[in-house]
C-alpha positions in Angstrom: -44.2 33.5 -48.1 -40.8 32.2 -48.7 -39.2 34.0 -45.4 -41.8 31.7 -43.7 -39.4 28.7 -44.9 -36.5 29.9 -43.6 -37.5 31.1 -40.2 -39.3 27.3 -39.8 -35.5 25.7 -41.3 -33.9 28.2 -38.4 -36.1 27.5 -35.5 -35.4 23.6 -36.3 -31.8 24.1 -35.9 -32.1 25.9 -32.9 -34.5 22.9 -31.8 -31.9 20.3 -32.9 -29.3 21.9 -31.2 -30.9 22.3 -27.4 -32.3 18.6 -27.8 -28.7 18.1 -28.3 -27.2 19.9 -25.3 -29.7 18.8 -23.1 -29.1 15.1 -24.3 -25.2 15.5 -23.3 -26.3 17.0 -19.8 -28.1 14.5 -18.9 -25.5 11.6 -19.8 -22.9 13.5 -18.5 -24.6 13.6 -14.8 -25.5 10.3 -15.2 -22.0 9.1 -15.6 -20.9 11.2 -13.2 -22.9 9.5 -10.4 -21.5 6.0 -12.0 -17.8 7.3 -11.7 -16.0 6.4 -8.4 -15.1 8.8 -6.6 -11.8 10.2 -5.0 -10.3 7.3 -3.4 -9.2 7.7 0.5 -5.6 7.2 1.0 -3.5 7.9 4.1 -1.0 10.6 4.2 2.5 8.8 3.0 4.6 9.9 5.8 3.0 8.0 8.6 5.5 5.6 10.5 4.2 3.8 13.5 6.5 1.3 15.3 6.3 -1.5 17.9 7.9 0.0 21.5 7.1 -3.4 22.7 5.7 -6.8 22.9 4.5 -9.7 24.6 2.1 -12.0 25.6 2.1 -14.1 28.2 -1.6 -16.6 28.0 -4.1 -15.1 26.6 -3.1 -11.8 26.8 -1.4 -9.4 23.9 0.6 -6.1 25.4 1.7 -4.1 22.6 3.0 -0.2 23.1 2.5 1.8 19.7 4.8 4.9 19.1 4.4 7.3 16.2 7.5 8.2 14.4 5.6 10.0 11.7 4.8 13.5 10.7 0.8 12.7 10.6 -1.7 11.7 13.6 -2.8 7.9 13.4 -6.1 7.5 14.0 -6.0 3.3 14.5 -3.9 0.4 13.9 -5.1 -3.1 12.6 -3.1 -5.7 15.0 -3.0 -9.3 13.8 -1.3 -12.0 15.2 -0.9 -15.8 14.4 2.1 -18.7 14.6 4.9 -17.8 12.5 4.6 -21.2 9.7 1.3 -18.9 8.7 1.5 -16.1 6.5 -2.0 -14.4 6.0 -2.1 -13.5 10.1 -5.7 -13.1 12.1 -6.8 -9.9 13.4 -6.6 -9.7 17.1 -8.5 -5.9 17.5 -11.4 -6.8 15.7 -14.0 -3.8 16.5 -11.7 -1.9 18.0 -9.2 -0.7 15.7 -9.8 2.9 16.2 -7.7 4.7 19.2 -10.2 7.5 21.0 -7.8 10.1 20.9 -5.3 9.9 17.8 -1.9 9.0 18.5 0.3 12.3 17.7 3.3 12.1 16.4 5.9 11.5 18.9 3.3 9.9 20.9 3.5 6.8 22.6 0.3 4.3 23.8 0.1 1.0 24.9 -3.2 -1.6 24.3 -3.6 -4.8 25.6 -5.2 -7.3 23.5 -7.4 -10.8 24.5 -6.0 -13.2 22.0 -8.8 -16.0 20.6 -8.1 -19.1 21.4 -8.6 -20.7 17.9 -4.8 -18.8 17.5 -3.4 -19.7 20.3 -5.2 -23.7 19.8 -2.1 -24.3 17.6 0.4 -24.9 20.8 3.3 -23.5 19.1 5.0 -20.6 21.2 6.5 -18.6 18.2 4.0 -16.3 16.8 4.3 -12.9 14.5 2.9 -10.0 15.3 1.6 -7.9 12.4 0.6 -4.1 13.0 -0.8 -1.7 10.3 -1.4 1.9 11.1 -5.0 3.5 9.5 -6.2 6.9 9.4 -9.8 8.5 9.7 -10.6 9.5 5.8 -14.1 11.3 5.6 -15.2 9.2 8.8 -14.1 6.0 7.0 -10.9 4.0 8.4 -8.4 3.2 5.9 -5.3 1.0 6.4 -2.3 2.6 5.2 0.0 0.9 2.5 3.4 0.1 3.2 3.4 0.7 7.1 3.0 -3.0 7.5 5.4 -4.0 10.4 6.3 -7.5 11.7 8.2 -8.6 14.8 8.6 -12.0 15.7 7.0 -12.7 19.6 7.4 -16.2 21.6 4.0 -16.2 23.4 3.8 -18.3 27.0 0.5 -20.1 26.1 
């Protein structure tokens, strides 16, 4: 009769102890789903450059050229007069190129400016490009490859 007591003392340990395991599994996949994630970045040795620019009315020519070691998958092009700094996006929509630009690659876009950035009259404008890359089908500017060239636009 006394074994009894001790098998019942063991077999609530053993109880205690899976409650308790299974406990931590279950918050631990939970908080796992609540984590973020891996966050997309672009490779760090992507350099894309402005060949040339100009616009002449409402049109925007700009010719891209990769100096990197990476493909660029898109570029974010903003434009606006040069007393503003935060600059409007002139490619809205179509930011991603159909065939990524390879390094050593050269392309050339032209762009319809809106006419609430050109309504300002002035004729000196900055051109702003940023290069992006495809990241797990997801476009993601790239930090630090911000480039900005003055332009004088014939509105």
């Amino acid at each position: 009769m006394k074994n009894k007591k001790g098998v019942s003392l063991i077999v609530s340990y053993v109880l205690l102890v899976i409650i308790t395991v299974s406990l931590g599994a279950i918050v631990y996949s939970y908080l796992k789903t609540q984590l973020p994630g891996e966050k997309a970045e672009c490779p760090s040795d992507i350099n894309l450059i402005i060949e040339e620019a100009s616009c002449s009315g409402n049109k925007l020519n700009v010719t891209f050229s990769n100096r990197g070691l990476f493909n660029v998958s898109g570029v974010f092009v903003r434009l606006d007069s040069a007393n503003r700094t935060a600059r409007r996006q002139v490619n809205n929509g179509s930011e991603i190129f159909i065939n990524p630009l390879r390094p050593g690659g050269v392309i050339e876009f032209s762009y319809n400016i809106p006419s609430s950035i050109l309504s300002g009259g002035s004729a000196n404008y900055v051109l702003e490009i940023q290069a992006a890359s495809l990241v797990k089908r997801t476009l993601v500017p790239c930090k630090g490859t911000v480039i900005t060239q003055p332009l004088e636009c014939n509105v």
